[in-house]
KOLBA-523297 format. One record per residue (C-alpha): z, x, y; residue in one letter. Coordinates in steps of 0.2 Angstrom, whole numbers, always signed. Example, Ala and Ser with C-alpha at 12.3 -4.5 7.8 and 13.67 -1.06 7.14 Angstrom:
2
      pz      px      py   aa
     +39     +62     -22    a
     +36     +68      -5    s
This chain:
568
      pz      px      py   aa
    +136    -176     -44    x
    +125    -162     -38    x
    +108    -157     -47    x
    +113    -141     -52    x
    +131    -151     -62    x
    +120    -164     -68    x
    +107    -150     -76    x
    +123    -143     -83    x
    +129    -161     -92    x
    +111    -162     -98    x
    +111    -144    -106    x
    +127    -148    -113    x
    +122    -161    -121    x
    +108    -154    -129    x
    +119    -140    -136    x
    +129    -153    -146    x
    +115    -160    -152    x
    +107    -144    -160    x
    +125    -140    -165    x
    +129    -155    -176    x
    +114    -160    -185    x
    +123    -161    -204    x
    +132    -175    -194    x
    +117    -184    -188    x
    +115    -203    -188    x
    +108    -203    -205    x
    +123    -202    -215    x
    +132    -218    -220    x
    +147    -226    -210    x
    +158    -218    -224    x
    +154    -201    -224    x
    +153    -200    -207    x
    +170    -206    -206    x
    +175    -195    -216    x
    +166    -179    -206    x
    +175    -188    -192    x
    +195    -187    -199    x
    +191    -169    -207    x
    +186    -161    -191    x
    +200    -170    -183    x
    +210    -161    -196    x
    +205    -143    -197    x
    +208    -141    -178    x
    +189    -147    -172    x
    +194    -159    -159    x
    +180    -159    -147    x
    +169    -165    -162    x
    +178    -177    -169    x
    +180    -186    -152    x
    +160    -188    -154    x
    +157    -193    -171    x
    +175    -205    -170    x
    +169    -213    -155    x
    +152    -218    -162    x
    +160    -225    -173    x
    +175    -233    -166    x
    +161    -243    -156    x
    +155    -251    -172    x
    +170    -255    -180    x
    +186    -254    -168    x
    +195    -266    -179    x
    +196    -252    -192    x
    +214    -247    -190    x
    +213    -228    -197    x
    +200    -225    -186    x
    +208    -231    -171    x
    +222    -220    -175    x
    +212    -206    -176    x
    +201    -207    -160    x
    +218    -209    -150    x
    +226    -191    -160    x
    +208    -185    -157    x
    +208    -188    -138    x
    +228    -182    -137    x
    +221    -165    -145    x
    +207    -166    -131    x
    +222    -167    -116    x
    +212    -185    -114    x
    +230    -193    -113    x
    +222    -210    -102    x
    +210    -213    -118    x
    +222    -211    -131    x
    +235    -221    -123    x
    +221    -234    -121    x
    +216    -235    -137    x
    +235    -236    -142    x
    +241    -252    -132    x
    +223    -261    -136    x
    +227    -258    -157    x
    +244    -259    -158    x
    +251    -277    -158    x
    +238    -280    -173    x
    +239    -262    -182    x
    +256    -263    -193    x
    +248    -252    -205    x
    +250    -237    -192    x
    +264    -245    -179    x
    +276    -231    -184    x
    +261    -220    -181    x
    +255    -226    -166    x
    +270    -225    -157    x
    +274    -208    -161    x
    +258    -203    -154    x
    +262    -210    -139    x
    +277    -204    -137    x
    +267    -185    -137    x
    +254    -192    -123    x
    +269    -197    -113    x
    +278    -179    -118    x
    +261    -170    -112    x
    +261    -179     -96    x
    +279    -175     -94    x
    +286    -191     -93    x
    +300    -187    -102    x
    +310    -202    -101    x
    +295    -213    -109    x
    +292    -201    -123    x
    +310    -200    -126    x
    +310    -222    -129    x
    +293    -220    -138    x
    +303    -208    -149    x
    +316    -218    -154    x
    +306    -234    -157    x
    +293    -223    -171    x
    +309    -217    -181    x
    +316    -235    -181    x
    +300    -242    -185    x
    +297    -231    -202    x
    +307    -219    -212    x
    +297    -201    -210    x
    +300    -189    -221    x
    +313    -176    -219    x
    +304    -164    -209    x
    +294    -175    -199    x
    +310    -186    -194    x
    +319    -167    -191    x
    +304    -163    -181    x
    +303    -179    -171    x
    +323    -178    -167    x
    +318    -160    -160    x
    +305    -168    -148    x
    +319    -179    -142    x
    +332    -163    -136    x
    +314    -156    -127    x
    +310    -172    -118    x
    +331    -170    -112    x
    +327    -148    -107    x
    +312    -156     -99    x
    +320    -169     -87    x
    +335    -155     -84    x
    +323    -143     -79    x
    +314    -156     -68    x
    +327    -156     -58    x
    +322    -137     -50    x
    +305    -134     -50    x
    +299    -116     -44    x
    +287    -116     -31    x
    +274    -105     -38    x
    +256    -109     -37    x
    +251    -111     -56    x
    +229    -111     -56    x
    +216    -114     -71    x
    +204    -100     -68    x
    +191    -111     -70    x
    +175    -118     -82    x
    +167     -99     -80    x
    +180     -94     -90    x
    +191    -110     -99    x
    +184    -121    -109    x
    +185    -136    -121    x
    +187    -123    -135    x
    +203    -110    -137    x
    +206     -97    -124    x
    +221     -85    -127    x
    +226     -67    -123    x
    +222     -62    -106    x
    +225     -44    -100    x
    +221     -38     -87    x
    +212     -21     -85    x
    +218      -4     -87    x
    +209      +2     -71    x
    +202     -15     -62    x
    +215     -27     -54    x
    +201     -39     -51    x
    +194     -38     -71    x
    +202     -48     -83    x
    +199     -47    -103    x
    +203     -61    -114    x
    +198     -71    -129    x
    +188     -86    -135    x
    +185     -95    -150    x
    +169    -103    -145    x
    +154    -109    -151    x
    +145     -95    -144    x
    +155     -82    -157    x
    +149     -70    -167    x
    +156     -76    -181    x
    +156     -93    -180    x
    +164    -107    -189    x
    +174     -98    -204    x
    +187    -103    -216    x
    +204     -92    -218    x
    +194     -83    -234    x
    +178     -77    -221    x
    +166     -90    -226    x
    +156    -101    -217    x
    +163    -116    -217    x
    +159    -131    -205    x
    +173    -137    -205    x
    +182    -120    -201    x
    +186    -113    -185    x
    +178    -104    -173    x
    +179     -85    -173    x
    +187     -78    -156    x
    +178     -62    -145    x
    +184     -54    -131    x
    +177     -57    -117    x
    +178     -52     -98    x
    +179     -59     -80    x
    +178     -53     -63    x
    +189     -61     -48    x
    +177     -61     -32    x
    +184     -71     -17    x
    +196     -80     -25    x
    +185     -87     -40    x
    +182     -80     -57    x
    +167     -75     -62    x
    +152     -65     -71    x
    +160     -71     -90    x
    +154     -61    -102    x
    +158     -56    -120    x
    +159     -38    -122    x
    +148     -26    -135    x
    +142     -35    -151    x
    +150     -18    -160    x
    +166     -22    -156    x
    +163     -42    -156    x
    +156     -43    -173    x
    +160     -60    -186    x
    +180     -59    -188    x
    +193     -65    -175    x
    +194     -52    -163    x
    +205     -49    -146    x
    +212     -36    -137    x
    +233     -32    -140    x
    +235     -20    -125    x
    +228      -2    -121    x
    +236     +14    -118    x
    +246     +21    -102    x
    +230     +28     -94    x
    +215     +15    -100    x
    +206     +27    -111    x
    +208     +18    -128    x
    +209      -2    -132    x
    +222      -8    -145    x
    +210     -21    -156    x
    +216     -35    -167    x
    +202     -40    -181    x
    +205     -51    -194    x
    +199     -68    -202    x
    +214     -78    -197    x
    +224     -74    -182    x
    +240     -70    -192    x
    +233     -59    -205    x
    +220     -45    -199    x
    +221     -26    -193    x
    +224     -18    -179    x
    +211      -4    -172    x
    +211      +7    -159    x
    +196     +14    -151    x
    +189     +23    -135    x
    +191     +14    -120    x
    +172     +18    -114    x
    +161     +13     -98    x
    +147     +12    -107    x
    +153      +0    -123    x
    +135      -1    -129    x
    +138     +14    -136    x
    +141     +15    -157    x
    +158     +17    -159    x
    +171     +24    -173    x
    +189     +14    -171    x
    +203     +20    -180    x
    +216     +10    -189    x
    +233      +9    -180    x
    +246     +22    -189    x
    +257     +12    -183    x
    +272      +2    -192    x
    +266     -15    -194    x
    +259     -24    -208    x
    +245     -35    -199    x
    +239     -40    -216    x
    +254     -48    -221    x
    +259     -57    -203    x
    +265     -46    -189    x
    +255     -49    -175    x
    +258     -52    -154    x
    +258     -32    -150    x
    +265     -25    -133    x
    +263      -7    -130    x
    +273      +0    -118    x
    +269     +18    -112    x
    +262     +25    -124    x
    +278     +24    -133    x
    +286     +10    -137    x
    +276      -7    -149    x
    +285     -23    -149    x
    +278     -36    -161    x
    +284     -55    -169    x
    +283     -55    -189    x
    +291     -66    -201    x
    +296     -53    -213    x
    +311     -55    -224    x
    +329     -52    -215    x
    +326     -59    -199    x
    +334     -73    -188    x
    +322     -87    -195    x
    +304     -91    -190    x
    +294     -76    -181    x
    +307     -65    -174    x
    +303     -51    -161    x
    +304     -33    -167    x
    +303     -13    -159    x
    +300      +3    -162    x
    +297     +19    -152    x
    +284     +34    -156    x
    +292     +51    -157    x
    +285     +68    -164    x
    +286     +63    -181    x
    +277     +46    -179    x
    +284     +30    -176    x
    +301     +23    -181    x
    +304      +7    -195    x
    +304      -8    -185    x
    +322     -14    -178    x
    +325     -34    -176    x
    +328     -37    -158    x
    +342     -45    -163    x
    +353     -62    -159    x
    +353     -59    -141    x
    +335     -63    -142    x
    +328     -71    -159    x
    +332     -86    -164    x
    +331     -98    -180    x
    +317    -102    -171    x
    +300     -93    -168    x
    +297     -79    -155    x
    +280     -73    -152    x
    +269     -64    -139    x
    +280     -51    -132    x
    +280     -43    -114    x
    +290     -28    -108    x
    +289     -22     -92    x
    +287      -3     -92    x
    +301      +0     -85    x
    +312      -9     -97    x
    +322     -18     -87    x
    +313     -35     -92    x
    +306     -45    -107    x
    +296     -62    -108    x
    +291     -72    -123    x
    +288     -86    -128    x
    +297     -98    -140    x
    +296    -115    -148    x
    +318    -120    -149    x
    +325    -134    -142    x
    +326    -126    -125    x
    +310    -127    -123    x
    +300    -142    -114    x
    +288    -144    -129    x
    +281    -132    -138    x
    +283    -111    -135    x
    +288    -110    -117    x
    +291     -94    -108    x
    +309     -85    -108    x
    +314     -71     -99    x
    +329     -58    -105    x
    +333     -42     -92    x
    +342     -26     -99    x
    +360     -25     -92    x
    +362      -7     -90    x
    +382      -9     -90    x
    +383     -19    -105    x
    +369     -11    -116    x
    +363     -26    -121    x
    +350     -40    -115    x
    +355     -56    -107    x
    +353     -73    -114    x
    +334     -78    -112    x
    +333     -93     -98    x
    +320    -104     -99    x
    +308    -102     -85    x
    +304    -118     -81    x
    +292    -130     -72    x
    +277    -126     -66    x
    +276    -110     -79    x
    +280    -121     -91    x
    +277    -138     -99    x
    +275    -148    -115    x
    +262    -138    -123    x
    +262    -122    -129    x
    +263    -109    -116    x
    +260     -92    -122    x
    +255     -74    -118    x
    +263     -70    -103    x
    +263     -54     -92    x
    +268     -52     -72    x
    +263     -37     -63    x
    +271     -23     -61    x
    +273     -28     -41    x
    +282     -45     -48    x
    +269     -57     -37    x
    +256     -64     -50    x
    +254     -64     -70    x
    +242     -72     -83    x
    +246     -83     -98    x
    +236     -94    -110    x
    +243    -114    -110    x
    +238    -131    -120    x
    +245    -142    -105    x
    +237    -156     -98    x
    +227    -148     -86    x
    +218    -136     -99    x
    +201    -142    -105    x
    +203    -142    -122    x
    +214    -132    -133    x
    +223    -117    -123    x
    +215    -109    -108    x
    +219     -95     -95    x
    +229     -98     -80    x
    +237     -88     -67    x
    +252     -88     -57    x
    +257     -83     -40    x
    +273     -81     -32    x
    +277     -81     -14    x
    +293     -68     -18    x
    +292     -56     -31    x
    +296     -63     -48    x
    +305     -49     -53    x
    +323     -43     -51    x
    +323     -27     -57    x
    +338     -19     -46    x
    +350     -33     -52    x
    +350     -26     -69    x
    +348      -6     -64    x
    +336      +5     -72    x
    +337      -1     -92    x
    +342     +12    -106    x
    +336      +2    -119    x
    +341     +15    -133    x
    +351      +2    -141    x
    +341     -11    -147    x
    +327      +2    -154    x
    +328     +15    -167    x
    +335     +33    -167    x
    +327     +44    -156    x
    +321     +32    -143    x
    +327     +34    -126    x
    +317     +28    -111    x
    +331     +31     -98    x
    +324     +46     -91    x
    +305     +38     -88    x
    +313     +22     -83    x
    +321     +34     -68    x
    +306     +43     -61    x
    +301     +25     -56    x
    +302     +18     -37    x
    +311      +2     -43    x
    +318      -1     -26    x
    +306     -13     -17    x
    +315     -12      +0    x
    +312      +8      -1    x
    +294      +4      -5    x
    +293      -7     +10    x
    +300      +4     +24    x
    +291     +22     +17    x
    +273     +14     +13    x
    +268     +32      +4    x
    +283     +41      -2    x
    +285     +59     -10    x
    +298     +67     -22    x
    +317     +63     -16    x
    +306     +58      +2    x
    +303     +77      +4    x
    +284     +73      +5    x
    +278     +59     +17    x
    +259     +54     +24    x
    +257     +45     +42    x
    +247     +29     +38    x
    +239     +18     +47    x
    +235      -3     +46    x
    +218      -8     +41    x
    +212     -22     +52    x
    +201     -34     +46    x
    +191     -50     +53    x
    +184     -56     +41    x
    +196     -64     +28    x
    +183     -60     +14    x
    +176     -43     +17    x
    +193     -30     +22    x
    +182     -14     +16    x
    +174     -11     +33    x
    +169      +6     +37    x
    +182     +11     +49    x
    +193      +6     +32    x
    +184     +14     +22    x
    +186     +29     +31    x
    +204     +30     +31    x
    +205     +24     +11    x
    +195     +41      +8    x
    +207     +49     +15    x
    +222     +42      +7    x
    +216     +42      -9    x
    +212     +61      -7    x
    +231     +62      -4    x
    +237     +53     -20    x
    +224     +61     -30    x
    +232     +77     -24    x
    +249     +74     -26    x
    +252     +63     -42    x
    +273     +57     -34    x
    +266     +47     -20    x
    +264     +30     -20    x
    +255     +17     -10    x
    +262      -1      -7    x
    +247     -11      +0    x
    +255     -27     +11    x
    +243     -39     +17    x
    +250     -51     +31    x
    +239     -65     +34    x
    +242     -81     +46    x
    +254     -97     +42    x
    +238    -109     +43    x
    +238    -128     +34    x
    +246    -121     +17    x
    +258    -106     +16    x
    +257    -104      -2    x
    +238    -103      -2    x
    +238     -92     +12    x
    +250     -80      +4    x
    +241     -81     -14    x
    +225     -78      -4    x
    +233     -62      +5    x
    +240     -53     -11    x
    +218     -56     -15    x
    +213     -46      -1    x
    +224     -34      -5    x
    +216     -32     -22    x
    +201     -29     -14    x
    +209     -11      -6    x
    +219      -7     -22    x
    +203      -8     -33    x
    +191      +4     -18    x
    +207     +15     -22    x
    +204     +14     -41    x
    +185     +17     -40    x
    +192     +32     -29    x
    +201     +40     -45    x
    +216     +33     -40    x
    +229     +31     -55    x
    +233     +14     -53    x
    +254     +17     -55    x
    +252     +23     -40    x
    +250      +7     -29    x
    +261      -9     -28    x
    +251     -24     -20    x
    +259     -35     -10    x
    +255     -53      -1    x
């Protein structure tokens, strides 16, 4: 370990100390036990581990605690401990057999061996008779672990990458989105113990055995790494959960979710500004929802269109996904996506491309490997209707909860927040790459989408001013109108893999991006080509990286950033 990482575990350490001290050494075995189990309970799994395994060191013959450091360590994604701690206990810990062996039935589910959680399964129901609806829930697990090994069978050959400690942490990470304006700056929210608000309970108060509050914060992708985490202004980070649900067509104002729970809050909108250590004035959202009462996981899609899960009364079961599309009198009632897409199930965290065509969400039914996995549905054009969702499966996917998901517009790469193995605590941020665009938008034509939402909705005609075809966009790198206007460009060389902003290329970015200041229907596509070296999947996520570095120069230029697709 270097000096600088062993500084790090040293200031770490510290931290922990200064952050627990109503847990210190001076209370008595029992009610430090007891501190132990309730953190464990209300969600605080990183110090339960601490005070649990203190004390499991002085009495690992008491069989509830046992029990409790294994679930605390499975919470952690420590599966090796938990399972540990499970085969020492368990030939002399009747009291929690039944237990015991569910539990590690889930460590083998989180590590996708679905064949031993599926035996592990079995032998906790026939060991003790649950009640109703943990039995029901356990049965569930069973027809997941059976999705998981089908899906095995055809794993996708995407790169799937944590972004990293600078940004994930043993604490909750969720909601990324990317900027507005900045390919390479990404916004996101973390319930840490660095928040604003701190530990609270569902009413507001302090409560140490709440949970941490979420900000927002940002990070900023240079060479390949994420990096310069920060949380943004104090005066829109203040001490209620806060994170951002989307912003509109052009950047200039941020859709903010508050509240003391993440399912019941408000929703805010406020100017998008530069200079966010300014005072600011949101507004509440005149929109249709009811975020006190539960609807939550907004999507905005041009400026015209919200989706949204709820629970409200009259839909399919669970959280159900719902629409509705701003007009000149405001926005319409809220229409229930329907069959074709909610379940008895939940559906939560919505994403709708802007052109319609295609929707992802996540969902918890027995299709998925574990938890919510990812689903995707397209908008057949002939039938009017959406397709049934298909599971996305591995590596997107896996036996946590996988959540929040959005692809770029190009198709290439997208952002979700996951609880899988390979996280560091709770959820935490990961990207993924494709070598082929993930998108299959001419299969389906361009969507009219007119009848799943309200009256007076029709997005045909945007969807249609679109460039949807890629090969077009490939052959005419900057096309005008109908292909009446067209603009001679030329490839930008570059030796160094890090640094493609030279000043020859700079040169001719000023120029273009003069061009498609000028004339708003052109496009750009930027397509990087790099060497086939040791790893072609590194290489290609590599290249569509240093294409980012170009499109963002473009950005900086007053560039709108529809107007460039990035390619690897």
């Amino acid at each position: 370990m270097s000096a600088t990482k062993s500084l790090g575990a040293c200031i770490k350490l510290i931290i922990a100390v200064i952050l627990i001290p109503s847990f210190a050494s001076g209370q008595s075995f029992k009610d430090r036990k007891k501190d132990g189990l309730e953190l464990l309970r209300s969600g605080n799994y990183s110090e339960s581990v601490e005070i649990l395994e203190d004390l499991y060191k002085k009495q690992p013959s008491d069989p509830e605690l046992s029990y409790a450091l294994a679930k605390a360590y499975l919470e952690s994604n420590n599966t090796g401990e938990s399972i540990a701690i499970i085969d020492m206990v368990l030939p002399n810990n009747k009291k929690f057999e039944a237990d015991l062996l569910l539990l590690k039935a889930k460590n083998k589910h989180l590590q996708h061996d679905f064949d031993s959680a599926i035996r592990f399964y079995k032998a906790a129901l026939s060991k003790k008779t649950f009640d109703k609806n943990t039995s029901s829930a356990i049965k569930d697990q069973i027809l997941r672990c059976a999705t998981g090994l089908r899906l095995s069978k055809s794993i996708d050959k995407s790169i799937i990458d944590n972004l990293g400690e600078q940004v994930n942490s043993q604490y909750d990470e969720f909601a990324p989105l990317l900027s507005p304006n900045y390919s390479s700056k990404l916004y996101f929210a973390s319930a840490n113990n660095k928040s604003n608000g701190g530990k609270r309970n569902d009413q507001g108060l302090n409560d140490k055995f709440g949970n941490y509050c979420s900000d927002i914060y940002t990070t900023y992708l240079s060479n390949g790494t994420w990096t310069n985490t920060e949380p943004i202004s104090y005066m829109i980070n203040g001490p209620r959960n806060e994170y951002i649900c989307g912003f509109t067509r052009k950047g200039r104002e941020m859709y903010i979710y508050r509240g003391f729970t993440l399912f019941s809050g408000e929703i805010l909108v406020d100017t998008f500004q530069k200079n966010i250590d300014q005072m600011i004035s949101p507004r509440y959202f005149d929109g249709p929802l009811e975020p006190e009462k539960g609807d939550k996981d907004l999507c905005f899609v041009n400026d015209s269109v919200v989706l949204f899960s709820s629970n409200r009364p009259g839909g399919q079961g669970g959280f159900d996904l719902y629409i509705s599309k701003r007009n000149e009198n405001g926005w319409t009632m809220p229409l229930n996506m329907g069959n074709e897409i909610n379940s008895a199930y939940d559906e939560v965290t919505p994403f709708l491309k802007a052109d319609g065509t295609e929707l992802y969400f996540s969902n918890n039914g027995l299709n998925s490997i574990g938890g919510f996995d990812i689903f995707k549905s397209k908008f057949d054009a002939k039938s009017n209707k959406w397709t049934k969702p298909i599971n996305q499966g591995l590596p997107l996917n896996s036996a946590g909860d996988d959540m929040y998901f959005s692809i770029s517009n190009e198709g290439y790469y997208g952002y979700f927040a996951s609880s899988r193995i390979e996280s560091y605590g709770k959820r935490d941020i990961f990207s993924v790459y494709y070598s082929a665009p993930f998108s299959e938008t001419n299969s389906v034509g361009v969507a009219d989408v007119s009848t799943i939402i309200p009256p007076d909705v029709d997005l045909k005609q945007n969807a249609k001013t679109r460039n949807t075809d890629p090969d077009n966009l490939e052959l005419t790198p900057i096309l005008g109108a109908e292909g009446s206007n067209s603009l001679e460009v030329f490839p930008l060389f570059y030796e160094d893999e890090y640094n493609l902003l030279t000043e020859k290329n700079m040169k001719l970015l000023d120029g273009y991006s003069n061009a498609l200041i000028e004339n708003s229907v052109l496009n750009v596509v930027l397509s990087c080509h790099s060497a086939t070296k040791d790893n072609p999947k590194i290489e290609a996520y590599l290249s569509l990286k240093r294409a980012e570095q170009i499109k963002d120069y473009l950005l900086k230029k007053g560039v709108n950033p529809e107007q460039i697709l990035i390619r690897g």
